[in-house]
C-alpha positions as CSV (number, residue, x, y, z in Angstrom):
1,X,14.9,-13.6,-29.3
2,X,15.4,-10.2,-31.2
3,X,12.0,-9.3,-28.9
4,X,13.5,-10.6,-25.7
5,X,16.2,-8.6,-25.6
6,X,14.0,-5.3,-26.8
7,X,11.9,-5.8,-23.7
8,X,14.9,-6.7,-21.2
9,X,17.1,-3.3,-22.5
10,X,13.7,-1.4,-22.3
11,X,13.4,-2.6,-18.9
12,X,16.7,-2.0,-18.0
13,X,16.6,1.5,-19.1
14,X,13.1,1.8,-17.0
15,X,14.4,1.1,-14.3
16,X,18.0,3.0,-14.4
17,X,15.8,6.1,-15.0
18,X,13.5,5.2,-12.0
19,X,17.0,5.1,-9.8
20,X,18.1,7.9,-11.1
21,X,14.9,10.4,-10.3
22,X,14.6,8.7,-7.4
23,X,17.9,10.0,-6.8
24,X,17.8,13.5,-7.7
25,X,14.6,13.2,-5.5
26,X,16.3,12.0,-2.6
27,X,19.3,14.6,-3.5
28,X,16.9,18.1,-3.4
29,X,14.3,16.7,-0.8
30,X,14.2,18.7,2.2
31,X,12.5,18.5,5.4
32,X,8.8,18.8,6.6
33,X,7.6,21.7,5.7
34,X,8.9,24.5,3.5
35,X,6.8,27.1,1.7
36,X,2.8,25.8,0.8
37,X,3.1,23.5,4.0
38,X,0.0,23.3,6.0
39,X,-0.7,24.9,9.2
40,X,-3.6,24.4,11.6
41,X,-4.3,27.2,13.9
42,X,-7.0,26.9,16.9
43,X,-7.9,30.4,18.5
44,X,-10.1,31.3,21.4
45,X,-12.4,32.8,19.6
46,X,-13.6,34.6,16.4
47,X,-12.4,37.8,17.8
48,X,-8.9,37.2,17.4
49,X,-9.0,37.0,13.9
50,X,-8.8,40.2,13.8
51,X,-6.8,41.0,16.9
52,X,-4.3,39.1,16.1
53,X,-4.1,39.8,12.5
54,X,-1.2,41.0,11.8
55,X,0.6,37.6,13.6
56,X,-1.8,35.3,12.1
57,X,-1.0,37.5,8.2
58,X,2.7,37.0,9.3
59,X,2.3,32.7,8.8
60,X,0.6,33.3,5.4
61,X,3.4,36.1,4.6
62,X,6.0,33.5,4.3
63,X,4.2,31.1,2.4
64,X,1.9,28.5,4.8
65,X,-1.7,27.0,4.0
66,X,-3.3,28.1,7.2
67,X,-6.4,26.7,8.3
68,X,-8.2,28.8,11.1
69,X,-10.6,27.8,13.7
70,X,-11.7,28.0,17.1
71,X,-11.1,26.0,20.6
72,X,-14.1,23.0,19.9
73,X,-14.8,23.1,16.5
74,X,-15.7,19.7,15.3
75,X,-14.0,19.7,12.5
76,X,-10.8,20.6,13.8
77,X,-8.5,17.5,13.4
78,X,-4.7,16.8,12.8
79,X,-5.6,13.9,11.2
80,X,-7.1,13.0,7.1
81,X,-7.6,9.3,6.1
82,X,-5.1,8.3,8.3
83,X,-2.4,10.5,7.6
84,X,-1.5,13.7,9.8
85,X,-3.0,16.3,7.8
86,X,-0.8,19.5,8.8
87,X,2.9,19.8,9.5
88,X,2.6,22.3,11.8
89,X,-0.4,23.6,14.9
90,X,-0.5,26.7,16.5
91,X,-2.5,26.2,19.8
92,X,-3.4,30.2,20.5
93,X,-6.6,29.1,22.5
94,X,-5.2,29.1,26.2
95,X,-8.6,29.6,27.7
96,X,-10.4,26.7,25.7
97,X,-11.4,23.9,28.5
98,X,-12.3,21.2,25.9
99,X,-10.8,20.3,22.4
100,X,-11.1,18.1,19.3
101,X,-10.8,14.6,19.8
102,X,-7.0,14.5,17.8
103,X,-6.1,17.5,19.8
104,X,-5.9,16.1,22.9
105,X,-2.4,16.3,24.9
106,X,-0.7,12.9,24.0
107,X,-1.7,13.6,20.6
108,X,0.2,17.2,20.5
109,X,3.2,15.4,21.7
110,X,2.8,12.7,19.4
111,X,2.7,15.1,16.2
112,X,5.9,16.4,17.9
113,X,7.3,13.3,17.8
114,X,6.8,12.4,14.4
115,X,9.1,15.3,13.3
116,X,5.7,18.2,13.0
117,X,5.8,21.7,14.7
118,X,3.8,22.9,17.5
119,X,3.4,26.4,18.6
120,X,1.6,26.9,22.1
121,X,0.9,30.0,23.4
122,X,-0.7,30.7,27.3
123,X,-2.5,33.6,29.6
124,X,-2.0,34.6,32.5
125,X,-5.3,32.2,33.6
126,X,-4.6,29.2,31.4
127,X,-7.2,26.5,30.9
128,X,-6.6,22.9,32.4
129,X,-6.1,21.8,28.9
130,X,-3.4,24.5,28.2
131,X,-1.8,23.1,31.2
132,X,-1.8,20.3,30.1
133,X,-0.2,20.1,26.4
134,X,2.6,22.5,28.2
135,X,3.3,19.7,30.3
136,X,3.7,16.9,27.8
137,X,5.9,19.3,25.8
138,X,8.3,20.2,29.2
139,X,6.7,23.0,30.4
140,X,5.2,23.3,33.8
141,X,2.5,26.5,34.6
142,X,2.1,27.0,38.4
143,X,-1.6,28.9,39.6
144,X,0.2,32.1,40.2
145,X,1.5,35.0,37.5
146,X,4.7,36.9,36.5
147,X,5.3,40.0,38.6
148,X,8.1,42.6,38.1
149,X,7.9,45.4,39.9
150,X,11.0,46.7,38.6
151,X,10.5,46.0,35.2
152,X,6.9,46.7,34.5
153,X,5.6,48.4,31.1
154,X,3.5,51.3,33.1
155,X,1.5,52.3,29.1
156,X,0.2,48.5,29.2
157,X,0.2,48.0,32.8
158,X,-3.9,47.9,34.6
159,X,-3.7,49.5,37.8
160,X,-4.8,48.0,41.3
161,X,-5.8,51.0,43.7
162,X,-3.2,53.3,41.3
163,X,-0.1,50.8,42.4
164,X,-0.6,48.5,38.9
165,X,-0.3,45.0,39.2
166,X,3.1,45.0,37.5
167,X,2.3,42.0,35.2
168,X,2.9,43.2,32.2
169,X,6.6,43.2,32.3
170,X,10.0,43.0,29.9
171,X,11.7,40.4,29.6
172,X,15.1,40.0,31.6
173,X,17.4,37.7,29.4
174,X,17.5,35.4,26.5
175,X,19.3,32.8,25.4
176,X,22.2,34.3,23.1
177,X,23.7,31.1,21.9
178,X,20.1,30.4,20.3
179,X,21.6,32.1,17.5
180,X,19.4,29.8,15.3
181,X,16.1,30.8,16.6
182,X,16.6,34.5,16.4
183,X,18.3,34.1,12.9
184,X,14.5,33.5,11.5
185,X,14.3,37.1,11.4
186,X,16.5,39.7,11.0
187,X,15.1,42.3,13.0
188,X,14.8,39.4,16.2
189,X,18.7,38.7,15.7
190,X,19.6,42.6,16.0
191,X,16.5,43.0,18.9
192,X,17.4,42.7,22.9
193,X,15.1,41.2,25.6
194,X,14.2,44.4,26.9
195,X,12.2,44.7,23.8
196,X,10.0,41.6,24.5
197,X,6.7,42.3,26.3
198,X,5.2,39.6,28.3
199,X,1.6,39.3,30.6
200,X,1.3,35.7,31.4
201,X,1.8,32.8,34.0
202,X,4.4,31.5,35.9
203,X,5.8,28.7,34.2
204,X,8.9,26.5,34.9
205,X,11.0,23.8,33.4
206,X,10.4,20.1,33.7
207,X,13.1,18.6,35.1
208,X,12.6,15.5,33.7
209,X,12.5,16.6,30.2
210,X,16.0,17.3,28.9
211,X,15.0,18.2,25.3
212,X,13.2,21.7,26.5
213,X,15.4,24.8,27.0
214,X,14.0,28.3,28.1
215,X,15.1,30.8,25.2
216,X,13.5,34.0,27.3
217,X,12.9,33.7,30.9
218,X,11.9,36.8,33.1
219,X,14.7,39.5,35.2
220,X,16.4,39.0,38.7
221,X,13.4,40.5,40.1
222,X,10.8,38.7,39.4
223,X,8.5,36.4,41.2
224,X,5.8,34.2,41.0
225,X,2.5,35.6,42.7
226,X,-0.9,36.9,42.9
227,X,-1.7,40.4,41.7
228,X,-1.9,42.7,44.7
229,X,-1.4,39.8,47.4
230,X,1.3,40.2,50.1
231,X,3.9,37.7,49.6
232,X,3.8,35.8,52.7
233,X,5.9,32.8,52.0
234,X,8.8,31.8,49.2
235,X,7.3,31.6,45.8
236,X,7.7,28.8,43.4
237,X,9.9,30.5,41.0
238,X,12.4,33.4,41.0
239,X,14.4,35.6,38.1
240,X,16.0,33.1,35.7
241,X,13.6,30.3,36.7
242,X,10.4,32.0,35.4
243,X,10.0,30.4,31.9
244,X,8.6,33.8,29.0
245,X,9.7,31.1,26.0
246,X,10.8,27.8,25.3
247,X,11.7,25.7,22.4
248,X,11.7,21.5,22.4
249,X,13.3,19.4,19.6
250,X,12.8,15.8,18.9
251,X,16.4,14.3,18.4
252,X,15.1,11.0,16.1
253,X,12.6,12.8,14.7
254,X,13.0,16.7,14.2
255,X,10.0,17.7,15.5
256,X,9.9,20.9,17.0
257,X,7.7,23.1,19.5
258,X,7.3,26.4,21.0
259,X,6.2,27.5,24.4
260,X,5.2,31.1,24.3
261,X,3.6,32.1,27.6
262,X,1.7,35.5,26.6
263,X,-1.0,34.9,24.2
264,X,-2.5,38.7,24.6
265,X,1.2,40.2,23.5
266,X,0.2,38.1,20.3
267,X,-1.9,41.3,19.1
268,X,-1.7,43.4,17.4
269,X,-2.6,46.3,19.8
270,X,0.6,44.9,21.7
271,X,3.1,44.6,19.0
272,X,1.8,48.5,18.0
273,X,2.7,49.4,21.8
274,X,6.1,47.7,22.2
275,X,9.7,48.2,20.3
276,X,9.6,46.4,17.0
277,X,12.0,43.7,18.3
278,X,9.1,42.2,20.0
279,X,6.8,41.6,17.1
280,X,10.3,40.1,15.7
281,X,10.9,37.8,18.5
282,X,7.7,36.5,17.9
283,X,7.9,36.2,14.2
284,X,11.6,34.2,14.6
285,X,10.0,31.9,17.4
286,X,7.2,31.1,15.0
287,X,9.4,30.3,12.1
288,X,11.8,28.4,14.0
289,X,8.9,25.8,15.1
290,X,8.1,25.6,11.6
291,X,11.4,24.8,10.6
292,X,12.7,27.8,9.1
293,X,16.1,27.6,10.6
294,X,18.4,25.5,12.9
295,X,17.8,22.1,10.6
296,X,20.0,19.9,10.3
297,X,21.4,16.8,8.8
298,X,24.1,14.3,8.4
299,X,25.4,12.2,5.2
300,X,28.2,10.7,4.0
301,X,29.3,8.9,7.2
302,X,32.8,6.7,6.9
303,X,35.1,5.0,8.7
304,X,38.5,4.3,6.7
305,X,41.7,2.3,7.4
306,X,44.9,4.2,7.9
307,X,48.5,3.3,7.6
308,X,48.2,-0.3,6.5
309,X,46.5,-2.2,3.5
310,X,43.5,-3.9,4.6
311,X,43.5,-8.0,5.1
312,X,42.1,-10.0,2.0
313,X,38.7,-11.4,2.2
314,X,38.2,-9.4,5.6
315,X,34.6,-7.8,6.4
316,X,33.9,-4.5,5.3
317,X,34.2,-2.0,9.4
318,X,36.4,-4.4,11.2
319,X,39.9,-3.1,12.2
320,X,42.4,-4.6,14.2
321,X,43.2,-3.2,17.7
322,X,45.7,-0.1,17.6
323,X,44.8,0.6,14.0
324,X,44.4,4.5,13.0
325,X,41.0,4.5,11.7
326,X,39.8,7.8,9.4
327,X,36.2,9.2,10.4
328,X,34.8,11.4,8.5
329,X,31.4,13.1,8.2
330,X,29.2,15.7,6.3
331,X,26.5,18.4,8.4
332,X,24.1,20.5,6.5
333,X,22.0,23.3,7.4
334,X,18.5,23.7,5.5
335,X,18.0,27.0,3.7
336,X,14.5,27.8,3.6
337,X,15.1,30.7,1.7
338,X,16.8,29.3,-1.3
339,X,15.0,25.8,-0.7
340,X,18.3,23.7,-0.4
341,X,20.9,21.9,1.7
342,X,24.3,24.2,2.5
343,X,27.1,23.6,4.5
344,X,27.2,23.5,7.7
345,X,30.1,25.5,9.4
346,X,31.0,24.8,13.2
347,X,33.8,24.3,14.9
348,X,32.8,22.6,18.0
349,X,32.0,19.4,16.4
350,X,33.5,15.9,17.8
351,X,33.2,12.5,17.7
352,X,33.3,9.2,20.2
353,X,34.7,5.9,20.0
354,X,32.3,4.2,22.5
355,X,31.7,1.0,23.7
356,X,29.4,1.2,26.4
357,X,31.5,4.1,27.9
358,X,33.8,6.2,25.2
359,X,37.3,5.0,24.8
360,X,38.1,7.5,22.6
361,X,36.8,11.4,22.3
362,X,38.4,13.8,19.9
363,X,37.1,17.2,17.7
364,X,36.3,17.0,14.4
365,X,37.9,19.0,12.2
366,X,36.6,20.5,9.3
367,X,38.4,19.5,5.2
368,X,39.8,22.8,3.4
369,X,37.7,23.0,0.1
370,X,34.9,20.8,1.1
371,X,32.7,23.3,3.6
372,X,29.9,21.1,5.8
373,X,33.0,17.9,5.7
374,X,34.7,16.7,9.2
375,X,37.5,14.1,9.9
376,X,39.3,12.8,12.4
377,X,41.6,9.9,12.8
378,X,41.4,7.9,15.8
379,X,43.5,4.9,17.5
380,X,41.3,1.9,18.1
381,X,41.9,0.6,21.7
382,X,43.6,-2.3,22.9
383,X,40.2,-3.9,23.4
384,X,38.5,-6.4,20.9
385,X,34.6,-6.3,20.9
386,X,32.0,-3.8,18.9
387,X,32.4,-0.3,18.8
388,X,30.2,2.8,17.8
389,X,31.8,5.7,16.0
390,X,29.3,8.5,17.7
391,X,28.3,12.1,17.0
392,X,25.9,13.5,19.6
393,X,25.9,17.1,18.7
394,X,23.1,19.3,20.7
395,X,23.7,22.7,20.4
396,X,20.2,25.1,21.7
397,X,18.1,25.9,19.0
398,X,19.4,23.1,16.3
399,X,18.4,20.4,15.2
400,X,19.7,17.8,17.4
401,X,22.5,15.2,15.3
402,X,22.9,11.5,16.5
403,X,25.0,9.6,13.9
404,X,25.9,6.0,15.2
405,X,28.5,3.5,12.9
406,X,29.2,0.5,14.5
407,X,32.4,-1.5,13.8
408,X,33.8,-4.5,14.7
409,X,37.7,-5.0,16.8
410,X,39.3,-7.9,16.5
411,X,42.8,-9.0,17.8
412,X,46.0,-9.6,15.8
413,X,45.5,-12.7,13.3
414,X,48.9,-15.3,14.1
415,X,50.7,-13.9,11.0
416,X,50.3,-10.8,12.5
417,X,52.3,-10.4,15.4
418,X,56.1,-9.2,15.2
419,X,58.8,-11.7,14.5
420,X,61.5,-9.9,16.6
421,X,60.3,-7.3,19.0
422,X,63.5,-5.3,20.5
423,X,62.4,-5.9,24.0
424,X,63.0,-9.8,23.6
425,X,66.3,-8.9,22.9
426,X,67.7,-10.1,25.9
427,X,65.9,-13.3,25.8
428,X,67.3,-13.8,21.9
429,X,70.7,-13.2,23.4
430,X,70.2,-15.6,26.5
431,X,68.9,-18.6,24.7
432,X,71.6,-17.9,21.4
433,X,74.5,-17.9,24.0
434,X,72.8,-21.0,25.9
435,X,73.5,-22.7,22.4
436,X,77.1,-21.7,21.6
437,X,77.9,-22.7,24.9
438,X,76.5,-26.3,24.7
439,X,78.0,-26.2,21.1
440,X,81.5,-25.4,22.9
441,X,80.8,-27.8,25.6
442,X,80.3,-30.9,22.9
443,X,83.2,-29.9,21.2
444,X,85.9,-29.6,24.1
445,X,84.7,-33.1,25.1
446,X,84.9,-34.6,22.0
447,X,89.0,-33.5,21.3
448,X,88.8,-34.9,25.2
């Protein structure tokens, strides 16, 4: 017996440490990633290696496994035994016309969608392959380049009978509220578009992918064309509409990529002849695929009654119609510096009461003392049925947040309902004087 119980509290104890590191596990885990994660990086060519050192030095700088090879290497694959080998691929081959068998378009979108990073990078005569994985990832590249004859870099421009083809241009505007991607490096943050040099295709947004959002995009007078061609008719794209960057995230899974249309600005006889806010821009957009910013996450979602005690023996999320009902809510924002979950600080933050269509919409707002915490309290309609207490927050270059909790609505129970309500006075008074008067009736005929 004695033994019995030795090997049940051993067992016990077993597994209340197994919880418990499980845990502090779950508790410090953060996302794909992170410093030692491997990256896979597909070049053109040999020659880039050293062209594009100081870019490729850059990934390894900050602590990634890098794997280099070039466009049609057999052993390039994203796969091992099964598993996806590499959280993150940098395609910087836009010429290559052929690829590994695991590299192939659906499957760059589907390491995308299983929360891994992609970095694609063009020229300005992409590959029908190139095309193609911009495509799947939002971005469409039309047979024609950037042109700027306003806004042409004349050191890094090649001439066409002395005139220059004005292809290697600045950029005209980036997307300020991005905050998140230029955050990734300091010097990107402080840099200005101007300082971003660009030789590549004309590429637009898909319309019908709403998860892609151009970062950098070209100036008011740009168009898409054909080096020293007359323009002859409208082009495809103008100004705003000509896609430099653009950055895709996943919003079930995370996964992030990166559209960067100039592979040749890349190297580093480009970064040498541009501000250093381009070689920045570059760097942030790199470590923002990889997940270096903008990630973020959501715990501790609750739903609470308010204002009366709650029925005994009733489910756990069912409320009663025109209850107040507490929501409440934690965000965090990954650190890849310090390797952990803080706070997240917004105010712009709100929540839904939906049921099929929202009932109920209001802002969330944040607890004093307990930074990264949001509540609100909402009325439950005057409709029974199932609800969803929703948070859709999508702000451009964060992670995107979807928290659904689904409660139930049910009517008032029959000891529920008001005794007296003041707006049946009138009927108390008419059926109370009804009986007096049939009282007074009986009694003047009975002394009759």
């Amino acid at each position: 017996m004695a033994g019995r119980m030795h090997t049940l509290r051993t067992g016990v104890c077993l597994a209340v440490s197994c919880l418990a590191a499980l845990a502090a596990g779950t508790a410090a885990a953060g996302p794909r990633g992170g410093a030692g994660a491997a990256v896979l990086v597909i070049l053109d060519n040999d020659s880039m290696r050293t062209s594009h050192g100081q870019f490729l030095s850059s990934l390894e700088s900050r602590g990634y496994s890098t794997k280099i090879l070039t466009a049609g290497d057999a052993s390039a694959s994203l796969i091992s035994d099964g598993e996806y080998a590499y959280e993150g691929l940098f395609l910087l081959c836009p010429t290559a016309t052929k690829s590994a068998r695991s590299l192939q378009p659906a499957d760059v979108s589907a390491f995308v969608s299983s929360g891994r990073s992609v970095f694609v990078a063009a020229a300005p005569e992409p590959s029908a392959y190139t095309k193609s994985v911009a495509a799947a990832l939002g971005v469409v590249i039309h047979p024609s380049q950037t042109i700027d004859h306003q806004h042409a870099v004349a050191a890094r421009d090649v001439t066409i009978s002395s005139g220059g083809t004005h292809t290697y241009i600045t950029a005209g505007g980036r997307d300020e509220a991005a905050k998140a991607v230029w955050a990734a490096d300091l010097a990107a943050a402080a840099a200005a578009a101007a300082d971003v040099h660009f030789v590549g295709p004309a590429a637009t947004l898909s319309a019908d992918n709403e998860l892609v959002s151009p970062v950098l995009w070209a100036a008011d007078a740009a168009y898409a064309g054909t080096p020293g061609a007359r323009v002859t008719k409208a082009p495809v794209a103008t100004g705003r509409e000509l896609v430099l960057a653009a950055t895709l995230s996943a919003r079930r899974s995370g996964g992030r990529a990166v559209y960067w249309g100039s592979v040749d600005t890349l190297s580093d006889a480009a970064a040498a002849a541009a501000p250093s806010g381009h070689a920045a821009t570059t760097r942030a957009l790199a470590a923002w695929a990889l997940g270096e910013r903008g990630v973020l996450r959501s715990r501790g979602v609750s739903t609470a009654l308010v204002g009366r005690p709650p029925v005994v023996g009733e489910e756990a999320a069912t409320y009663r119609v025109r209850d107040d009902v507490a929501f409440g809510v934690t965000l965090e924002e990954w650190d890849y510096a310090t390797a952990r979950w803080v706070p997240y600080v917004a105010t712009d933050v709100q929540v839904e009461l939906v049921m099929l269509n929202p009932y109920v919409r209001t802002r969330l707002a944040s607890v004093a003392g307990e930074p990264g915490r949001y509540t609100a309290t909402l009325r439950v309609p005057d409709v029974i049925g199932i609800y969803s207490f929703r948070v859709a927050y999508y702000r451009p270059g964060l992670t995107p947040v979807d928290v659904t909790e689904v409660v139930s609505v049910r009517p008032f129970l029959h000891n529920e309902f008001e005794r007296f309500i003041p707006q049946a006075y009138p009927y108390y008074a008419g059926a109370f004087s009804m009986l007096m008067g049939a009282l007074m009736l009986t009694g003047v005929l009975l002394q009759s």
